[in-house]
Structure formats: structure tokens, C-alpha cells
N, C-alpha and C positions, 0 to 999 in steps of 0.2 A: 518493266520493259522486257524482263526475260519470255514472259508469257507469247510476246509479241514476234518474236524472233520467227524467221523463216527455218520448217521443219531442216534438220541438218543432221549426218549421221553424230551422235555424241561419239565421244571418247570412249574406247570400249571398256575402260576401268573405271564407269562412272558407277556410283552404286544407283541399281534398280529401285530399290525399295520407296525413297521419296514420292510424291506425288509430282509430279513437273506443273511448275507456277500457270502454263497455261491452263490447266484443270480445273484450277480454286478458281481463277477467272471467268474460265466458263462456266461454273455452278453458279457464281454469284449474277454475272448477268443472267442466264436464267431466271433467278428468281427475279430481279428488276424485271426482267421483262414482264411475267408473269404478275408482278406485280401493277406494273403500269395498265395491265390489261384490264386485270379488277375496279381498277379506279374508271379506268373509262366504258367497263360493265356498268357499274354503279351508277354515273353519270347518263347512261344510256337508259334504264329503266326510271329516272327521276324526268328524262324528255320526254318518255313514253306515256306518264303518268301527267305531264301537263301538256300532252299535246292536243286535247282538245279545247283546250283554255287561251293554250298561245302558243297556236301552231309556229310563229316565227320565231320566240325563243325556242321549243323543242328544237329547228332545223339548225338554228345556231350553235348548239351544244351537242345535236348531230354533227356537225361540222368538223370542230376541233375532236371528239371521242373519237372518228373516223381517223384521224389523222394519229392520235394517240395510241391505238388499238395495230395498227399496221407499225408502229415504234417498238410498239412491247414485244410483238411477235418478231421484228427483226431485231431484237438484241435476244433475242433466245433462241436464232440461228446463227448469229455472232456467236453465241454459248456453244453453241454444238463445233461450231469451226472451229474454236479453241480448240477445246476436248477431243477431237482431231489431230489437230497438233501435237496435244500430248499421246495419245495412241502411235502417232507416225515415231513420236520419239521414243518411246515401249520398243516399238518395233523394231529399230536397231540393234537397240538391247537385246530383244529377243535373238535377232540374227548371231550374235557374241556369240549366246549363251547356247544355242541349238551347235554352232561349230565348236565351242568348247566341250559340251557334254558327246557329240556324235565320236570325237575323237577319242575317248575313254571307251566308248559301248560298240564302236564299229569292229564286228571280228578282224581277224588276222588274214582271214581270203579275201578277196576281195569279191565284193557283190556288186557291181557295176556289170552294165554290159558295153564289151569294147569295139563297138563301132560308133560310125555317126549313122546318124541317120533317123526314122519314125518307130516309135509304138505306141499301140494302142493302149489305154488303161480306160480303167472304168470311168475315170474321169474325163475323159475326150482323151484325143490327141495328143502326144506329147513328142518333142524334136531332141535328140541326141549331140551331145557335143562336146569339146574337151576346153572349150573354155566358157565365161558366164556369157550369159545373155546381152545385147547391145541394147542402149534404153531405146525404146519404141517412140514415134512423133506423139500419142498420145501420150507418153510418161512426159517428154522432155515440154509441152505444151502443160502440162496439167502443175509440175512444179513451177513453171513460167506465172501463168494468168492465177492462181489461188488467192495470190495477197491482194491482186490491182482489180480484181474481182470482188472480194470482199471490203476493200476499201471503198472502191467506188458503189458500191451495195448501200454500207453505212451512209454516207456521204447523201447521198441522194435521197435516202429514206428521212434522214434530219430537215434537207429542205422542204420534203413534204411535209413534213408536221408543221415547219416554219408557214408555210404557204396556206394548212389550213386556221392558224390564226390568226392569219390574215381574214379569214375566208372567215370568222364568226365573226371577226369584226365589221361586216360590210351589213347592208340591207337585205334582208331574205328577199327574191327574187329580183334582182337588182339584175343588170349584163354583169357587172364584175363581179357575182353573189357566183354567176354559173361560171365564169371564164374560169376563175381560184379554182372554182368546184374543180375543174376538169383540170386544171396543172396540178391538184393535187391529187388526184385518181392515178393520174398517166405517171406522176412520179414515183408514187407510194408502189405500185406493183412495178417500175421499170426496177428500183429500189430491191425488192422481194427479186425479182427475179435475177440481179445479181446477186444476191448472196447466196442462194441456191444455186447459180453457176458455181460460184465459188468453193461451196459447199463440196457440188461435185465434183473438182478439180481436186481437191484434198482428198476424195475417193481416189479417184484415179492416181497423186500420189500410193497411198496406200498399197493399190495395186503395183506400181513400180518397185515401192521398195520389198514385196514379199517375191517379186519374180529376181530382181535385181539377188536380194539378200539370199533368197535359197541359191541362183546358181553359183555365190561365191564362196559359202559356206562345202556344195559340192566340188568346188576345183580347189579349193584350200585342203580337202583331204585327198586329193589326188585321184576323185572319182569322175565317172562319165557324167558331165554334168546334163539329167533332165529337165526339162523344159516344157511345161504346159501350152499349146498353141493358143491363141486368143482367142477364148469362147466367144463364140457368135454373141452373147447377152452382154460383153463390154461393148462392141461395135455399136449395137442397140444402145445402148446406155450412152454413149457418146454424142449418136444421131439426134437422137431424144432430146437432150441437154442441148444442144446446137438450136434443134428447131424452138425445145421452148423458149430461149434465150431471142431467139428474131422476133418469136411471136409476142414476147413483154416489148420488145423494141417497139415493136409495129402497134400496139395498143399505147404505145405511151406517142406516136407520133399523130396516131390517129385522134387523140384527148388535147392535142400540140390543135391540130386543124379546128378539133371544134370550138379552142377557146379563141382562137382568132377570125373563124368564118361565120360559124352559125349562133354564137352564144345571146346575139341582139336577138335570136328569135326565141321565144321559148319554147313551142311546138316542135319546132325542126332540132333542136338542141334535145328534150326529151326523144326522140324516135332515134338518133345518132345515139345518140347514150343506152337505148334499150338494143341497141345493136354490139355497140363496143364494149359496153361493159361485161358479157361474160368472158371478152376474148383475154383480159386479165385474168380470170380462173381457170381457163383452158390454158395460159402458158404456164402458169404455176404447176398444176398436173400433169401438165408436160415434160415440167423437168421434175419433179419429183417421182413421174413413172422413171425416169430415166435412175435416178437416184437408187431407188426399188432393186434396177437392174445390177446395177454397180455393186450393192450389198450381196446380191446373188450370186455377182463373180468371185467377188471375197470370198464369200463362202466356199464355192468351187475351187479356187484356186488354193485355200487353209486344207481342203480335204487331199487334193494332190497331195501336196509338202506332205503333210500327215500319212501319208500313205509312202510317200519314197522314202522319208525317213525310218518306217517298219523294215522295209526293202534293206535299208542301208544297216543296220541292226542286226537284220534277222535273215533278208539273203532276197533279191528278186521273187518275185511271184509266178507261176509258171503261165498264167492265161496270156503276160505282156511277152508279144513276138516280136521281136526287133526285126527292123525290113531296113535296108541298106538302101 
């Protein structure tokens, strides 16, 4: 259960070295998922090979691998949001262990600069201040929605699989052969596109606790604490994640319509489905461009710290101008 726990800052005398329980969790789902995936490759290539012999069992074992295959891959984003977790919990640690070590290495003058206010560094913008940072609406949302995000992810992506063995077990082109079809399409990607919500909200953690953890590490030693201003590629990263997030909604409401309006037809049910079905891959992309972004702020935001902490060591840099 410890794996499961909502990211929290530890105990700062916890030892580091361990691997935190959510980690082993998320490698081992991983490979289940991974695992699952193979089995319903297998099964995929064995339909392929009798599908001109009996094209209605082929669709039938299309059915259920369809539903198996979007299982595997969502418990090896369950894997990743784990291993998130334990990173968020690292991170703390890390926070310690930078105020403990900065306090030994920081000379005797001080290298802060004592106003409030802007400068410029090579990394964007950065805001001056003497005390930390307040969490931002995207930090205090992003630790909110992660768990009821990836719960409801998992949750949804199970009754799809439930739904399509239902769906092998009916008559290849039957009305209820298509209606399953289509509540399990609309749920399996509404499924996916929560846990990559999810996903991304554990970024966005992430980002909270290294803006959070650097400026307290800076007011703990009694320095001006700076402040990286929010790169335009978190904002993006946010947008992104929103819209792909509406866009799984809107394809899973639109697979809603067609299994209760058009699914008696089959003509009109094919032309609705050659329509809606890429809009499941475009919200997927959607938030995974978003995702993209988010690691790119990490980044951005690991090279700041890294760089104030030289400053705090070694003494200010002469190119950043402080402006009041």
C-alpha cells in the first residue's frame, strides 16, 4: 500500500538509498503490461492468418485483443505514474540534502543580491524575493486531480476490456456486435486519456515541488530567494493537456451516440467510425505533446537551480542585472 500513498514531503532523516516501494511496483506493472500486450500480438497474428477461412471468428478475437492490448498499455502508464511518485519522493530528499550540503560550501559573503525584484539569466526570467515561492493554481490542481485521475483512468480502461468480451461473445455483425464495438473504443481511449492526464499532473507535481523545494532551501540559508518565472512551455503544456483531455471526452461521447443512434445501420455506423475514430489518436497526441512540454520545463527549470546553486558557492554571475 505504501507504493500507493499520495506523493508527501518524507521525513528529512529518512535514508535515501532504498528504492521507494512505488518503483518495484511500477517496473513490475510494466512488464504485465507489456506482457499482456504480446499475448494479444500473438493472438492478433493467429486472426490474421485465419482470416480468410473465417473472417467471423478472425473479428471475434479482434474484439477481445483490441481490448486487451489498450489493458497492457494502460498498466504501463499506471508503471510510469508510479515511478513518478517515487521520483516526487527522491525529490524531497534531494531538497534535504542540496540545503544541507549548500550550508557547508556557501562562502562567508554573501552572494545573494539584496533587493526584490527581476533578472535576467540565461534561463528566462527570474523574480527576486526574501521569502519562498506561494504554490501556483497549476501546482495546488496538479497535486489535487493526479490520484482521481489515474484511478478513474484505470477504472474505465478495466470496463473496457470487460465490454469487449462481451463484444466476442455476440455475432459478428449483429446491432449489438457494433453498439459493444463502439462503448468499447469510446471507453478504452477515454480510459488512456485519463491516465495520461494523470500522468501529467504528477509532472506538474514535480514541477511544484523543485520550485517550492529550491526557494526553501534559499530562505533556510538566509539568502534572496530566486525564482524562475513560468516558462511559456509549462502554460503550453497545461493548454495541451486540457484540450487533449476534452478531446478523449468528446470522442468517447461521440462512440456514446453512435452506439444508441446509428449502430442498426451498418453503412452509416462505418462512415461515423471512419470519422471518430482518429479523433481518439489526436487526443492521445494531444496530451502527450503536452507531456513533451512539461519534461522540457523540468529540464529548464533543473538547469536554473543548477546554475543558482554555482552562484550560491561560487558568487553571482556578472551578465544577471538585477532591476528593482
Amino acid at each position: 500500500m505504501a507504493a500507493l500513498q499520495l506523493p508527501h514531503r518524507p521525513d528529512p532523516t529518512t535514508d535515501p538509498r532504498p528504492a521507494h516501494p512505488a518503483r518495484n511496483v511500477g517496473l513490475a506493472l510494466g512488464l504485465v503490461g507489456m506482457t499482456l500486450v504480446g499475448i494479444a500480438t500473438v493472438a492478433n497474428f493467429a486472426a490474421a492468418a485465419g482470416l480468410d477461412t473465417d473472417p467471423a471468428g478472425a473479428e471475434g478475437i479482434l474484439a477481445w485483443t483490441g481490448g486487451l492490448t489498450t489493458l497492457g498499455l494502460g498498466s504501463v502508464k499506471f508503471g510510469i505514474a508510479l515511478i513518478l511518485v517515487a521520483i516526487i519522493h527522491h525529490l524531497w530528499l534531494r531538497v534535504e540534502s542540496v540545503g544541507v550540503s549548500l550550508a557547508r560550501l556557501r562562502p562567508v559573503a554573501d552572494t545573494g543580491v539584496e533587493v526584490d525584484g527581476e533578472i535576467e539569466t540565461e534561463h528566462g526570467r527570474a523574480t527576486i524575493s526574501r521569502d519562498p515561492p506561494e504554490p501556483l493554481g497549476l501546482h495546488q490542481m496538479a497535486r489535487t486531480m493526479w490520484a482521481p485521475m489515474l484511478g478513474m483512468g484505470v477504472m474505465i480502461l478495466a470496463a473496457g476490456f470487460v465490454v469487449s468480451l462481451f463484444q466476442q461473445a455476440e455475432t459478428v455483425g449483429t446491432e449489438t456486435f457494433r453498439q459493444l464495438g463502439a462503448w468499447k473504443d469510446g471507453l478504452e481511449f477515454l480510459g488512456e486519456g485519463f491516465l495520461l492526464s494523470g500522468i501529467s499532473f504528477l509532472l506538474g507535481t514535480i514541477l511544484y515541488g523543485l520550485r517550492t523545494g529550491g526557494g526553501e532551501v534559499q530562505a533556510r540559508l538566509g539568502l534572496p530567494v530566486h525564482t524562475l518565472e513560468m516558462p511559456a512551455t509549462v502554460k503550453a503544456f497545461v493548454g495541451l493537456m486540457m484540450l487533449g483531455l476534452m478531446a478523449a471526452i468528446a470522442q468517447f461521447v461521440l462512440f456514446v451516440y453512435m452506439a444508441a443512434s446509428v449502430a442498426d445501420d451498418p453503412a452509416s455506423f462505418a462512415s461515423w467510425a471512419a470519422w471518430v475514430a482518429p479523433l481518439r489518436f489526436v487526443a492521445l497526441g494531444i496530451i502527450l505533446a503536452g507531456i513533451t512540454l512539461a519534461l522540457v520545463s523540468i529540464a529548464k527549470v533543473l538547469g536554473f537551480q543548477f546554475s543558482r546553486i554555482r552562484d550560491i558557492v561560487t558568487g553571482p554571475r556578472a551578465q544577471e542585472v538585477a532591476t528593482s
